[in-house]
C-alpha positions as CSV (number, residue, x, y, z in Angstrom):
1,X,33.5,11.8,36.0
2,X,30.3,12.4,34.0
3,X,27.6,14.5,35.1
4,X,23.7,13.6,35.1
5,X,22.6,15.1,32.1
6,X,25.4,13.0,29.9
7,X,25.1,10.0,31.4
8,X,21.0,10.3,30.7
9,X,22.1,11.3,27.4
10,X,24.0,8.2,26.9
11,X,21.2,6.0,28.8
12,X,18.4,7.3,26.2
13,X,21.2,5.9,23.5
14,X,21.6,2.8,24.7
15,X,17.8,2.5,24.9
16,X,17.4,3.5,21.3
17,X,20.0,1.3,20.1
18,X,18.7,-1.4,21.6
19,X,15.4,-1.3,21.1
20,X,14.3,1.2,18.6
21,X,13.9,-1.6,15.7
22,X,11.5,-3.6,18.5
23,X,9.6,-0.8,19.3
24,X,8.9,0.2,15.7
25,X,8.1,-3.7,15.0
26,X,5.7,-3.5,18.2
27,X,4.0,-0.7,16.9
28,X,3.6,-2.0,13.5
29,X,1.8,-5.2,14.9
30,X,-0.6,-3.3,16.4
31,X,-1.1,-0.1,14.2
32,X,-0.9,-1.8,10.6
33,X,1.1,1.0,9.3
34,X,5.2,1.4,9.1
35,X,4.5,4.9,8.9
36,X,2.6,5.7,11.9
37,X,4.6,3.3,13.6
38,X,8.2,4.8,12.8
39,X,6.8,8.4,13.9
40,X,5.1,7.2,17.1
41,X,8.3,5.1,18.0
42,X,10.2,8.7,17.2
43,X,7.5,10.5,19.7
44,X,8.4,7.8,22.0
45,X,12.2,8.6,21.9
46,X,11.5,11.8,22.3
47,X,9.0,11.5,25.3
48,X,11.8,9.6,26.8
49,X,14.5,12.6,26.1
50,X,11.9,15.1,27.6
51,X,11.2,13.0,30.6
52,X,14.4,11.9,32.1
53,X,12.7,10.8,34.7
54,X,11.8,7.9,32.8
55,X,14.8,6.2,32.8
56,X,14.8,6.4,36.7
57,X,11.5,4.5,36.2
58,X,12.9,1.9,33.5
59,X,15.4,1.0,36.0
60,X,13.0,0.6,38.8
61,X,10.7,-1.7,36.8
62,X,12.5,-4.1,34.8
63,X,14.1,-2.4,31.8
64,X,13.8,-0.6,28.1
65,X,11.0,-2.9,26.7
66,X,8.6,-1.9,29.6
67,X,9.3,1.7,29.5
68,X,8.8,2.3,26.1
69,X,6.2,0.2,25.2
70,X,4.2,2.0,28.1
71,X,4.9,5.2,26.8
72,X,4.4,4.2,23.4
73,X,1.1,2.4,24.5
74,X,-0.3,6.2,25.7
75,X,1.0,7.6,22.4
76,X,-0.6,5.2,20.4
77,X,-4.3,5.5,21.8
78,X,-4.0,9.1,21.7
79,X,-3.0,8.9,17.9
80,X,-6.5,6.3,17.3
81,X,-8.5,8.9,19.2
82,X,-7.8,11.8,16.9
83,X,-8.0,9.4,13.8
84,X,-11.2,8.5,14.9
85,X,-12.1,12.3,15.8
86,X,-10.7,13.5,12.4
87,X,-12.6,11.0,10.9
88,X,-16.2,11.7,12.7
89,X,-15.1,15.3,11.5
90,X,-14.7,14.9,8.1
91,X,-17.7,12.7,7.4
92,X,-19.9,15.8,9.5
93,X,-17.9,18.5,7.1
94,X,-19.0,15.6,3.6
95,X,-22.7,16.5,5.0
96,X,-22.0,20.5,4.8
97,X,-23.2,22.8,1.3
98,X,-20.2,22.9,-0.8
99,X,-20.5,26.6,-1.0
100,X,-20.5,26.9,3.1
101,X,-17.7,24.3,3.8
102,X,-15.0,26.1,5.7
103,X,-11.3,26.9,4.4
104,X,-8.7,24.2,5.0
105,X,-7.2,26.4,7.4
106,X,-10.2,26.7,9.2
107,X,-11.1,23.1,9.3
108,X,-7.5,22.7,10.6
109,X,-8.0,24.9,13.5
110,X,-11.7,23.1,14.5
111,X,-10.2,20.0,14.5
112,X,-7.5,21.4,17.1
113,X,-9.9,22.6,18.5
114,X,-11.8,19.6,19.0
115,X,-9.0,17.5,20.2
116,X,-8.1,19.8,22.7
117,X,-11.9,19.7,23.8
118,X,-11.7,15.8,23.7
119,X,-8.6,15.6,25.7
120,X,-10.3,18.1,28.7
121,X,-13.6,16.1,28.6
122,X,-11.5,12.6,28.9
123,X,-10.2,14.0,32.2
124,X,-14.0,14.7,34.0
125,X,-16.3,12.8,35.4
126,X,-18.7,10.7,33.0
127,X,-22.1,12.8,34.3
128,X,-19.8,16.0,33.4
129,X,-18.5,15.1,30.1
130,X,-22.2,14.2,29.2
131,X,-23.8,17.1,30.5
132,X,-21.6,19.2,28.4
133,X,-22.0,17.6,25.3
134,X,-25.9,17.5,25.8
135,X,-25.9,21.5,26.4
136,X,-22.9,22.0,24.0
137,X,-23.8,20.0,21.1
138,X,-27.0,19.0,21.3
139,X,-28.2,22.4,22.4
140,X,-30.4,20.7,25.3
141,X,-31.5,23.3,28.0
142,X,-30.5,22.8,31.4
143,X,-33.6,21.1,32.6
144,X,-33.9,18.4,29.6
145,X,-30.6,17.6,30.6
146,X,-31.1,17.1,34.2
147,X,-34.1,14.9,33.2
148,X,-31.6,13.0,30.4
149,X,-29.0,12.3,33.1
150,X,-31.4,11.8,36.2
151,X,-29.8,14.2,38.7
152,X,-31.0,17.6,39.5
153,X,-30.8,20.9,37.8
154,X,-28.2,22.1,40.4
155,X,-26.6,19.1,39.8
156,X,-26.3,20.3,35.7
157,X,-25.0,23.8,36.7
158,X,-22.1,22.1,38.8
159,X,-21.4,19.9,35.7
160,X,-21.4,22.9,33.1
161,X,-18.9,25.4,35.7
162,X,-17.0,22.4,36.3
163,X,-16.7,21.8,31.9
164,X,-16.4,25.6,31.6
165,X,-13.7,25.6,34.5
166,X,-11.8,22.8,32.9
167,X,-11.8,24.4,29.5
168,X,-11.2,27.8,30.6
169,X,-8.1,26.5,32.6
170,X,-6.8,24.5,29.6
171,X,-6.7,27.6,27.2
172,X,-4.6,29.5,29.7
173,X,-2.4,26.4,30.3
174,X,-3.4,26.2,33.4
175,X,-2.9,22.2,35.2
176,X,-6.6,20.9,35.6
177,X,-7.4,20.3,38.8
């Protein structure tokens, strides 16, 4: 008899034989790219592989097709968010001095850094995310921005602990709460 783990092991196989060239075609259709396609059909194997779980789910809701293009669905919106943050990035770095543009490696760490700060922000309220952009990259005062957003000042410092808070707990890899 097999145990768990192989017969997972084989499930995730089956799933990629059957419908790896699909899911790469699927992706295709809707990326434009056999590139990005091929590599986010990989990261969806392997979100699969890491996520046993998953297959639990495929059987409980109708099969391989579902399951994957769900999880490749997730993987491909994350992948158009940080194209279009890398983007917005690079066209505000083409406004920057030659002479004061930062190093490749630095650039490579700010945009990290941004899309880990994108990926917290996603996960708050509206009224927070704005609040912190406002004081964060705008440089707005407390008091402009309860005026911007209509709510009070005391409204604007629960916004900013809860940003801060988030943030904080996402560089200690700490689950946001």
């Amino acid at each position: 008899m097999q145990d768990t783990h192989t017969l997972q092991l084989n499930d995730v196989g089956h799933l990629y034989r059957g419908h790896h060239q699909w899911l790469v075609g699927w992706l295709r259709r809707r990326l434009g790219c056999p590139h990005h396609a091929a590599d986010l059909a990989h990261d969806t194997f392997t979100r699969v592989l890491v996520r046993r779980e998953a297959l639990t789910w495929q059987a409980e809701v109708g099969g391989g097709k579902a399951l994957l293009s769900t999880i490749a669905h997730g993987l491909m919106v994350d992948h158009l968010r940080r194209a279009a943050l890398e983007r917005a990035f690079l066209e505000a770095l083409s406004l920057i001095a030659q002479d004061q543009t930062p190093s490749i490696e630095d650039q490579q760490v700010m945009l990290e850094t941004l899309v880990e700060v994108d990926a917290v922000l996603r996960g708050l309220p509206a009224k927070v995310q704005q609040a912190f952009l406002l004081s964060q990259i705008d440089g707005l005062p407390y008091g402009e921005i309860a005026r911007e957003l209509g709510v009070s000042l005391s409204s604007v410092q629960q916004y900013m602990t809860k940003a801060f808070s988030a943030c904080y707990q996402a560089r200690q890899g700490l689950s946001l709460q």
